[in-house]
C-alpha positions in Angstrom: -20.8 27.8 -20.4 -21.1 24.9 -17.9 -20.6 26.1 -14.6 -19.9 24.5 -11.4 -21.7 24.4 -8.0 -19.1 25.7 -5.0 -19.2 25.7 -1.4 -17.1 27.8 1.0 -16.1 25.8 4.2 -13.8 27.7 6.3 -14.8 29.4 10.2 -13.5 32.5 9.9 -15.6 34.9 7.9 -12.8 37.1 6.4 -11.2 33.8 5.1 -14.4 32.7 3.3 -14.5 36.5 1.7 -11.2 35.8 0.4 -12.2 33.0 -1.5 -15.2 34.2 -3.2 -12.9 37.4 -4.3 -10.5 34.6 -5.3 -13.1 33.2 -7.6 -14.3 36.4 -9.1 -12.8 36.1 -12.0 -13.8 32.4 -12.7 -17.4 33.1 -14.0 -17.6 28.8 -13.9 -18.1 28.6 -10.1 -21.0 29.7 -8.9 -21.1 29.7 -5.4 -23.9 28.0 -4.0 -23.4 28.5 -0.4 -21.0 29.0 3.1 -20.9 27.3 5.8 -18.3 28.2 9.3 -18.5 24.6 10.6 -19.1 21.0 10.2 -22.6 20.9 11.0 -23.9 23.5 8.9 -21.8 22.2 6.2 -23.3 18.7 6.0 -26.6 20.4 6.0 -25.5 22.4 2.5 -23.6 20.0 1.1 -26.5 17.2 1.3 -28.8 20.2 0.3 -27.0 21.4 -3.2 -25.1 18.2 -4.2 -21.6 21.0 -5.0 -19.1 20.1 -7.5 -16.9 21.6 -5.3 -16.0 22.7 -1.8 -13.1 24.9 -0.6 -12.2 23.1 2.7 -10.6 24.6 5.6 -8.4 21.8 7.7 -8.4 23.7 10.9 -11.7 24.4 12.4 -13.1 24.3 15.9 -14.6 21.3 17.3 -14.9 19.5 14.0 -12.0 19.8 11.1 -12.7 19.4 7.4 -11.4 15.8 7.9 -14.0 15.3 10.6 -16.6 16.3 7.8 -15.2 14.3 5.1 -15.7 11.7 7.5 -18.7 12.3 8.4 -19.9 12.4 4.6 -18.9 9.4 3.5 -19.4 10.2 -0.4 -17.7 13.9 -1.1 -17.7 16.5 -3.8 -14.1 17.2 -5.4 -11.9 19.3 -2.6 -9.8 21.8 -2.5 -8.2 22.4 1.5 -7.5 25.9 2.3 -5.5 26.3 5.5 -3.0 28.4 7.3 -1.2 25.8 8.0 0.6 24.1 5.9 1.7 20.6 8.0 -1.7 19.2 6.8 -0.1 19.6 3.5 1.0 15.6 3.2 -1.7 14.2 4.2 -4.2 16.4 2.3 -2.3 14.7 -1.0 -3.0 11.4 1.0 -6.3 11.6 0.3 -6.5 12.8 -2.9 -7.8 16.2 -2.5 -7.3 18.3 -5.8 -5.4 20.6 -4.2 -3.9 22.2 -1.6 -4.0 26.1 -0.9 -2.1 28.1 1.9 -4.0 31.1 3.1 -3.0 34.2 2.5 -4.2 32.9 -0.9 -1.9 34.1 -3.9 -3.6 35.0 -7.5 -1.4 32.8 -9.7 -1.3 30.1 -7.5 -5.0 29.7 -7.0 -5.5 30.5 -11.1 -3.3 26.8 -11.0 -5.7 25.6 -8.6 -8.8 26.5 -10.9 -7.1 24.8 -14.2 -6.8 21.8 -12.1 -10.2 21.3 -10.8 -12.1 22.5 -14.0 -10.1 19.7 -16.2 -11.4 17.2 -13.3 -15.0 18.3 -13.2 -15.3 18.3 -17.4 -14.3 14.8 -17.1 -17.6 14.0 -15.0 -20.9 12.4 -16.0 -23.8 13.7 -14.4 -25.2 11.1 -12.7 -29.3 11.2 -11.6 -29.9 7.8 -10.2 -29.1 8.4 -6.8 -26.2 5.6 -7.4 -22.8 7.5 -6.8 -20.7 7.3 -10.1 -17.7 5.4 -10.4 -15.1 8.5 -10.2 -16.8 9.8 -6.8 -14.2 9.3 -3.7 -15.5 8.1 -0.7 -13.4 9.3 2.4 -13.0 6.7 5.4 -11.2 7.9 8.8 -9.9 4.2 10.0 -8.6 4.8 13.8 -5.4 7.0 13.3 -5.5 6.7 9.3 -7.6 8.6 6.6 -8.1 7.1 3.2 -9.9 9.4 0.7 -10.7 6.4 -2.1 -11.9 6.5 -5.5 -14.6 3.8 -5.6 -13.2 1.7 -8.7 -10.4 1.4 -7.2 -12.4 -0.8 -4.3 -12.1 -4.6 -5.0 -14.6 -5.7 -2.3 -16.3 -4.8 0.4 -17.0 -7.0 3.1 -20.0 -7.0 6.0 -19.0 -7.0 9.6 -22.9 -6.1 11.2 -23.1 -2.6 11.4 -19.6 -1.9 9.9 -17.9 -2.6 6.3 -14.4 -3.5 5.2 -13.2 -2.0 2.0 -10.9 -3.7 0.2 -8.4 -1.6 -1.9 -4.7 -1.7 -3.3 -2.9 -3.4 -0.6 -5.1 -1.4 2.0 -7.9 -2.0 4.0 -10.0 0.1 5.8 -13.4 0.2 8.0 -16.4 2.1 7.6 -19.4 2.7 9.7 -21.9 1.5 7.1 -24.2 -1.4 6.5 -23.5 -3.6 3.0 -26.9 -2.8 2.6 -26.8 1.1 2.9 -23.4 0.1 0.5 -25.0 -1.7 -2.1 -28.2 0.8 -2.5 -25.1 3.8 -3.3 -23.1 1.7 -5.6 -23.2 1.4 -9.4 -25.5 -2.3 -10.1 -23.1 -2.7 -13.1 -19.9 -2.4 -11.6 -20.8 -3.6 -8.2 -22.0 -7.4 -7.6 -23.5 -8.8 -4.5 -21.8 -12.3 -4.5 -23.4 -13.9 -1.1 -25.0 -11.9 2.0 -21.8 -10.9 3.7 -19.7 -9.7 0.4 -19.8 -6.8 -2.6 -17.2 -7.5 -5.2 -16.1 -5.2 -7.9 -16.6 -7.0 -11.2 -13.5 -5.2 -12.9 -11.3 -6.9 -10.8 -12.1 -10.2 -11.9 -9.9 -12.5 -12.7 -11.6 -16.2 -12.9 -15.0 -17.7 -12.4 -14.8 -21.5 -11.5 -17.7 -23.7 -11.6 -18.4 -24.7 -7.2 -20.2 -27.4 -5.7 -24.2 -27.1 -5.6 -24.1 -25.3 -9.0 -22.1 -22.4 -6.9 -19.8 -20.7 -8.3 -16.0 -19.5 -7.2 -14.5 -16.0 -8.5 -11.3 -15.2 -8.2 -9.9 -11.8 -8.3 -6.8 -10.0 -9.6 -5.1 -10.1 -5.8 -5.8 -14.0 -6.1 -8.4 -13.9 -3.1 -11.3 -15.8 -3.8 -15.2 -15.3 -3.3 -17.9 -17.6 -3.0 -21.6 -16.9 -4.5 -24.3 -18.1 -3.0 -26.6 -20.2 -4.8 -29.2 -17.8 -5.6 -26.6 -15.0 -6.9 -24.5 -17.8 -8.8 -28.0 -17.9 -10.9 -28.1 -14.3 -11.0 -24.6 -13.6 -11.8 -24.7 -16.4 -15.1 -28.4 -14.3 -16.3 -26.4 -10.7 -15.4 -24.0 -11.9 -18.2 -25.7 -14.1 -20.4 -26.7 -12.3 -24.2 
């Protein structure tokens, strides 16, 4: 039986007991460890690499949007909260699901089909390059994204920040393209000149460009220049 590695974020001590009883019965999830704030749940989460993590929204100081934040790449989520006005924008960003505490038995069984039909559908990956389906959540000012990275176009570099590109959405992140580029999939993701990451899947046209350059346009119709140097690479990274 494959099982799946779980982490408990919530503050309140009673609250995290609940969950764990709640998963009894789901011999898959093994929990791995708790944590009652931000802080020590960055620690454990960058420690044992979950599957998983039950997320409360409301915490002191930090809430479990300030961690997503704050780890850039996150496991699958599931937000547990007494409070159910987060309720919209947890389905914003894509979270599995979405519990109300006092947790109820046949609700949170629905949960548990959900999540373990999304975790089958994973690849391990060992590389250290974050695989495609991985969402990466971005808090943009007032807005919070939580984006799957195919479904990132391209990113652009602005110093010591990054645009992402995606849908008809864009959205900042406090990340160098370098730091970027070393986390994404080197099939997927090209590095078209020094300031630019495109997504090769959302190519729509390569033209030939002056100086033996060449000129891709995407799906959206924006175009990108590559460099010289990557135009060479880019003809060998496709050539039989």
């Amino acid at each position: 039986m494959r099982t799946f590695k779980t982490i408990i974020v919530d503050d309140e001590r009673l609250a995290r007991e609940e969950v764990k009883r709640a998963l009894k019965p789901h011999k898959e999830f093994f929990v791995v460890g708790e944590a009652s704030n931000v802080d020590e749940a960055i620690k454990l989460i960058e420690t044992e690499e979950p599957d998983i993590i039950f997320l409360d929204i409301h915490m002191p100081e930090k809430s479990g949007f300030d961690l997503l934040e704050e780890l850039g790449a996150v496991p699958e989520v599931v937000f547990t909260t007494a409070y159910d006005q987060y309720a919209v924008k947890a389905f914003e960003l894509n979270a599995l699901d979405y519990l109300v505490k006092p947790l109820r038995e046949e609700r949170f069984a629905k949960t548990i089909e959900k999540v373990k039909q999304e975790l089958v559908k994973k690849t391990k990956v060992t590389s250290g390059v974050l695989p495609m389906h991985r969402k990466i959540f971005i808090k943009d000012g007032e807005n919070c994204h939580f984006i799957p990275l195919s479904d990132i176009r391209y990113i652009e570099s602005l110093e010591n920040y990054a645009r992402l590109y995606f849908g008809n959405q864009k959205a900042m992140i406090k990340r160098s393209l370098n730091h970027l580029e070393e986390k994404l999939d080197p099939t997927v993701f090209f590095r078209a000149n020094r300031s630019q990451i495109i997504n090769i899947h959302f190519i729509q046209e390569i033209y030939p460009h002056f100086n033996n350059r060449l000129q891709i346009k995407l799906t959206t119709s924006e175009t990108i220049d590559v460099s010289s140097r990557q135009s060479v690479k880019f003809k060998n990274w496709n050539s039989l």
